[in-house]
Structure formats: structure tokens, C-alpha cells
C-alpha positions in Angstrom: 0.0 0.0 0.0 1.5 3.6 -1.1 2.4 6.3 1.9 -0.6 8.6 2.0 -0.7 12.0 4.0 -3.4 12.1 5.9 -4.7 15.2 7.5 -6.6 14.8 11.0 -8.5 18.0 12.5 -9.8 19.1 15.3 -12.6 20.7 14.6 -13.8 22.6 18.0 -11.1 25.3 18.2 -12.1 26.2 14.6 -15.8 26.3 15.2 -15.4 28.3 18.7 -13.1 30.7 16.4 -15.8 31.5 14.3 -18.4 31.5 16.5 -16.4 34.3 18.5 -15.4 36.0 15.3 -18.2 36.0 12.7 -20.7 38.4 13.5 -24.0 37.0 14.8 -26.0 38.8 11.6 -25.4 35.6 10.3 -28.1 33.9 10.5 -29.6 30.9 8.1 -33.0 31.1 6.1 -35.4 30.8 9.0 -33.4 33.8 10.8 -31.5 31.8 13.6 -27.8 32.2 14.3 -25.5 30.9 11.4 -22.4 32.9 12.2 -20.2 29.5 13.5 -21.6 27.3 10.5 -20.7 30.1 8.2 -17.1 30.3 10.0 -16.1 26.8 9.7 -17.9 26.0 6.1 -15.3 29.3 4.8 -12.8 27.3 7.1 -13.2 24.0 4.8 -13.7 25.5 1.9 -10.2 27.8 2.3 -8.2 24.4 3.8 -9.2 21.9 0.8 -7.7 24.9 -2.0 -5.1 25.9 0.3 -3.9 22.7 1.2 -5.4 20.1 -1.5 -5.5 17.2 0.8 -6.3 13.4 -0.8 -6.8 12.0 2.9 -8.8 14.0 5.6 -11.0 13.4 8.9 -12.2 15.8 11.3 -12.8 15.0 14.6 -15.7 16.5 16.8 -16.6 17.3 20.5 -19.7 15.9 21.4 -19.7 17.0 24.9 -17.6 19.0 27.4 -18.6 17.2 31.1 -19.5 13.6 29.3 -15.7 12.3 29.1 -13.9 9.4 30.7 -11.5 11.8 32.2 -14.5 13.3 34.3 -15.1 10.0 36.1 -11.7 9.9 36.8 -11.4 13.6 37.8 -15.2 15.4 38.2 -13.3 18.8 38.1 -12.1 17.9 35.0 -13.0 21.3 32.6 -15.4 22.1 35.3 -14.3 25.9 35.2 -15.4 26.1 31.6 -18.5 27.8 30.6 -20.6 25.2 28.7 -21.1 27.0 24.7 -23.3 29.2 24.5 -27.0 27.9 22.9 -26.7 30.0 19.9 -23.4 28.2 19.6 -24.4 24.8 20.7 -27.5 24.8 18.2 -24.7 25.3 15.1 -22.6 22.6 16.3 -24.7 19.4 14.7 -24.7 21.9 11.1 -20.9 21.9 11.3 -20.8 18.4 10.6 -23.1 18.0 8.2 -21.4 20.3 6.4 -18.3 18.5 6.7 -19.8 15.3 5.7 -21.0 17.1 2.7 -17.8 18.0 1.8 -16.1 14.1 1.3 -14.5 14.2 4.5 -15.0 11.6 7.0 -15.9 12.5 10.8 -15.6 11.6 14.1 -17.3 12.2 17.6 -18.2 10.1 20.6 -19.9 11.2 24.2 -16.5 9.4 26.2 -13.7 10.6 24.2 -12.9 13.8 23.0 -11.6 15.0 19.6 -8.3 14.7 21.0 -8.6 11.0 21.8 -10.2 10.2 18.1 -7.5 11.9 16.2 -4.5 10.3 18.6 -6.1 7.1 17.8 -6.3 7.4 14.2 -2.7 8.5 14.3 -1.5 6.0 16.0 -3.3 3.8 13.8 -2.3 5.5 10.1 1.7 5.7 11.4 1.7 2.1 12.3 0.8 1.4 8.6 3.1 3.9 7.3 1.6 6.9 6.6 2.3 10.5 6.7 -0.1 12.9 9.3 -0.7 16.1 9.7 -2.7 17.0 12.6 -4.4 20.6 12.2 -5.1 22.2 15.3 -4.4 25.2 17.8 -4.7 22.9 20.8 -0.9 22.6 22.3 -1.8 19.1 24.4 -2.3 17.3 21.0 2.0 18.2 20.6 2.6 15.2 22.4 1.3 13.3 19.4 4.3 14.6 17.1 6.8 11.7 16.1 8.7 10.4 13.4 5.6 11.3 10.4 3.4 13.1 12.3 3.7 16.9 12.5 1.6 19.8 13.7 -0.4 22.4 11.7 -2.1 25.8 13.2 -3.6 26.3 10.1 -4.9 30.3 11.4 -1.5 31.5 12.4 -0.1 29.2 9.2 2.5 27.8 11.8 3.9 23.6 11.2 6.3 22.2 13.7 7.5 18.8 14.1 9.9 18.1 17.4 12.4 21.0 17.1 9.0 23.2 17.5 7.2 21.1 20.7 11.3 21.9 21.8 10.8 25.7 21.3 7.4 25.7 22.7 7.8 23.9 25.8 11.5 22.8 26.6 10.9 19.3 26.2 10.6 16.5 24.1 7.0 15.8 22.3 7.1 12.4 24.6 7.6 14.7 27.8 4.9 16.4 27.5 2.7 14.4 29.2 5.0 14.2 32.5 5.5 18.3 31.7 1.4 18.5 31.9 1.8 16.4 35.1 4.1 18.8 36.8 3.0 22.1 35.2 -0.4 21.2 34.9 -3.4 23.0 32.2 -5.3 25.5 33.3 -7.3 25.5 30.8 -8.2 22.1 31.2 -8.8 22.6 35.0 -6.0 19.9 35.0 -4.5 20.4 38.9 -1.0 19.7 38.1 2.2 20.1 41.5 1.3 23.4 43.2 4.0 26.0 43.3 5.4 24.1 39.6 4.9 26.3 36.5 5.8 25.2 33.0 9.9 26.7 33.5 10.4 24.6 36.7 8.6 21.2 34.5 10.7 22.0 32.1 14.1 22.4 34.2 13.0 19.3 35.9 12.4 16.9 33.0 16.0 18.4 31.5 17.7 17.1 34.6 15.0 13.5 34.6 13.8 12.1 31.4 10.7 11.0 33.0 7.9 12.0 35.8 9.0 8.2 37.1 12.5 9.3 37.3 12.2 12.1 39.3 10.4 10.3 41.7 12.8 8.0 41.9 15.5 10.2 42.6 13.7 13.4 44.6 17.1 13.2 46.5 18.7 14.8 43.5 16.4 17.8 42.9 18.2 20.4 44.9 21.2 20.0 42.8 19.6 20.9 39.8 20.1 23.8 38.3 16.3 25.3 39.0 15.4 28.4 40.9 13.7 27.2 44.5 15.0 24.3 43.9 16.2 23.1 47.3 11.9 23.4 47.8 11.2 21.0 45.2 11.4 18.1 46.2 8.9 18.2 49.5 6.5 20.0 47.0 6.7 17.4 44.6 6.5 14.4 47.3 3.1 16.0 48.7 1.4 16.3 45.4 3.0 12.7 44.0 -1.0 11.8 43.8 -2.1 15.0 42.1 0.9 14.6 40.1 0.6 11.5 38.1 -3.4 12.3 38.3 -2.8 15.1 36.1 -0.4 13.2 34.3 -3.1 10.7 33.2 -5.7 13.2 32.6 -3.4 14.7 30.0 -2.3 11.7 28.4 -4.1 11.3 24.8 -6.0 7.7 24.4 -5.2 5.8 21.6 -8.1 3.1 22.1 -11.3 5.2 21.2 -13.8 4.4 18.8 -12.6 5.5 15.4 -12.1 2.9 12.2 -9.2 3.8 10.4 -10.3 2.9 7.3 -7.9 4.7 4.1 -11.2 3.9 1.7 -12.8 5.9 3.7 -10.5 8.6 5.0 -9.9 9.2 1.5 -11.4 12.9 0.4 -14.0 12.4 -2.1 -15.0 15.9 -2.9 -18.1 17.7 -1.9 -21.3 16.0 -2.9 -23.8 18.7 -4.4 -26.8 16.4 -3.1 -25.5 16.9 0.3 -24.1 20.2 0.0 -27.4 22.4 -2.0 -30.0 21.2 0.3 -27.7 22.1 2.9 -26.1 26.1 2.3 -30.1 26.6 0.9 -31.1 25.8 4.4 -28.3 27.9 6.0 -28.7 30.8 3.2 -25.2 30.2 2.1 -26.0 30.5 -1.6 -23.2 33.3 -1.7 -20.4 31.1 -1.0 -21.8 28.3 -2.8 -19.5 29.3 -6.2 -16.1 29.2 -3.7 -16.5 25.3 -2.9 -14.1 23.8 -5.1 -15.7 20.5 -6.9 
């Protein structure tokens, strides 16, 4: 079978943008708020010219309190504001409209977007292919490896290793031991308190591993870290926390999603999907930009 790229996104941080940016004018053809469908179907429609890609899926969130990692951790994203209704009605029109473009999509009530797309990854690398995961979400960095690399397609920024380097001071494979010190506030993930993202970073320079500094908290006041004679009581206290957070950040690669190249292969938008669909939305404008 030949090497395919295959392009993997995350569609949430792309549909939040345009919710947030599109003004809420836009509405469809019975007057209700449009503005995020709009957003994301200009999205698509300026990724597939832009980018031309053969093999695509987009992953979705289905919901933001119904994950795995909130029976583990109830607090888990609990500071987040669920979307707005105006938003939340859009959300279901999003995918359609990627379906009607060719691509294939994703979304399950246990895993997140982030889960599905580390899954199909791991599954298309094993076979040999090429993947380019489009997103603005850092935590999915510590998918990047040998043939995987990141895209923030609205800043028009790639990175591979060197780049999760520059970002964070660590390897791509760190990151999950750097979330489990440093922690995510935007996840609500907890993380060591009194460890920011410098002091993960100075620790996992002088330990490879969140196992290995354990191991050895009797060498952490020689390193080379400001407050660092402190570290190693703070770290012991918060061990549980620690290697909580570490799990909560980690990416599954068991969820439900079929990697199936017949099917992740692009077939182009399909007009009998797509006309119904922008007449409903009062899209008819954009309608001549799709590329067929």
C-alpha cells in the first residue's frame, strides 16, 4: 500500500473561532444564528484549495462534562462555561457540512476529539503513513513523532519536534510528564502546586521521566532550578495530584474510530448533500467558492 498524508482535525477550536469572530447577523434562512456554520464552512472551503489534501477526517466534541476523564477527575473542565446555545445549536450543522464535503468525521460522548485523532494516528503511522494533525490545541504536541507533524492552520504555523522543543523545553514524549508537573489551566487539570511550566521543564532536563524524578527526589536540589532546594517536599506532597494530572493529560489511543484509508480518502463535496444544505443555511453566496 502507497504512503498517503493524511490530514486529521480538530474541529472545536475552529468552530469556537468562528463562532467568536463571525458576527451573529449571520443567521440561516429561518433567521437563527449561522455565524459559526458560516465560519467553519469558509474554514473548509479555504483548507481543501489551500492545502489540496487526498486523505482527511475531522474529529468533533460531542460534549464537554460527558468524558472518561470526568469520572476519573469530576473537576475535569469544570471551570469552563458550557457553549453558548446560539453556539451549541450550530454545532450538529458543522458536521453535516463536513460530511458534505467528502471528509470523514468523528465524535463520541466518552472521548474527546483529541482521543479520536490520537487514535487514528497512532493507527495510520503504524501502517506507514504521513499525518498532519491541524489544530491550535498545544496538548495534542505530544502526538508529534517520526511522520506526524503539527499544523495551526490560522497562524499558518507547522512544527515537528524542534518546535514542541521551542514551545515547551521538552521533548513531544515529555509532554505528558511536563502537563503532570506544570499542569493545564485550561483544562482545569491540577497539576504540582508551586510548579509552573519553566520549573517542569528544568525538571524533566535534569529527569527524562515523571517516574524518574520520583525516583530520585534526593537529587532535585542539585539541579540547576530556581527554588529548587523546595522542590522536592513539593513534589513528594502532590505525588497523587501529580501522576493524576499526568493521566488526565495523556491522549488515548483506544477510542472508537475505524481507520479505514477507503474511507478517509477525500471524495470531494457532494452537491446532493451540500445544496440542500447552504439553501437551508442561506449560504447560496459562497456556494460558487467550494471547489468541486
Amino acid at each position: 500500500m502507497p504512503n498517503h498524508t493524511v490530514h486529521l482535525i480538530d474541529a472545536s477550536p475552529y468552530i469556537f473561532r468562528a463562532y467568536f469572530t463571525v458576527p451573529s447577523s449571520v443567521t440561516d434562512a429561518e433567521g437563527k444564528p449561522a455565524n459559526a456554520v458560516y465560519g467553519f464552512t469558509n474554514f473548509l472551503i479555504r483548507y481543501l484549495i489551500d492545502e489540496a489534501p487526498t486523505h482527511l477526517a475531522i474529529a468533533f466534541d460531542e460534549s464537554l462534562t460527558t468524558s472518561f476523564r470526568n469520572d476519573i477527575y469530576p473537576e475535569y473542565k469544570a471551570q469552563r462555561d458550557l457553549p453558548p446555545k446560539e453556539l451549541e445549536a450550530q454545532l450538529k450543522a458543522c458536521r453535516e457540512m463536513a460530511i458534505a464535503f467528502g471528509a470523514e468525521t468523528f465524535a463520541d460522548a466518552r472521548y474527546e476529539a483529541d482521543d479520536l485523532i490520537g487514535t487514528l494516528a497512532d493507527k495510520l503511522l503504524k501502517k506507514g503513513h504521513t499525518v498532519v494533525v491541524v489544530t491550535s490545541d498545544k496538548d495534542l504536541s505530544q502526538l508529534v513523532t517520526a511522520g506526524l507533524s503539527m499544523f495551526d492552520y490560522a497562524k499558518g504555523e507547522r512544527f515537528g519536534a524542534e518546535g514542541v522543543r521551542e514551545k515547551f523545553g521538552v521533548e513531544p514524549g515529555q509532554l505528558i510528564d511536563y502537563l503532570g508537573l506544570a499542569g493545564d489551566a485550561v483544562d482545569n487539570i491540577p497539576g504540582v502546586p508551586g510548579v509552573g511550566a519553566k520549573t517542569a521543564a528544568g525538571l524533566l532536563t535534569g529527569f527524562a521521566t515523571m517516574d524518574e524524578l520520583y525516583a530520585n527526589l534526593d537529587g532535585v536540589a542539585a539541579l540547576p532550578i530556581r527554588g529548587a532546594k523546595t522542590l522536592a517536599a513539593k513534589l513528594e506532597a502532590a505525588k497523587d495530584i501529580a501522576y493524576l494530572s499526568r493521566e488526565l493529560a495523556t491522549i488515548a489511543r483506544d477510542a472508537p474510530a475505524s481507520c479505514d484509508l477507503r474511507r478517509l480518502k477525500l471524495t470531494g463535496p457532494d452537491p446532493k448533500l451540500l445544496d440542500p444544505l447552504f439553501t437551508r443555511l442561506g449560504f447560496e453566496r459562497i456556494r460558487a467558492r467550494v471547489p468541486m
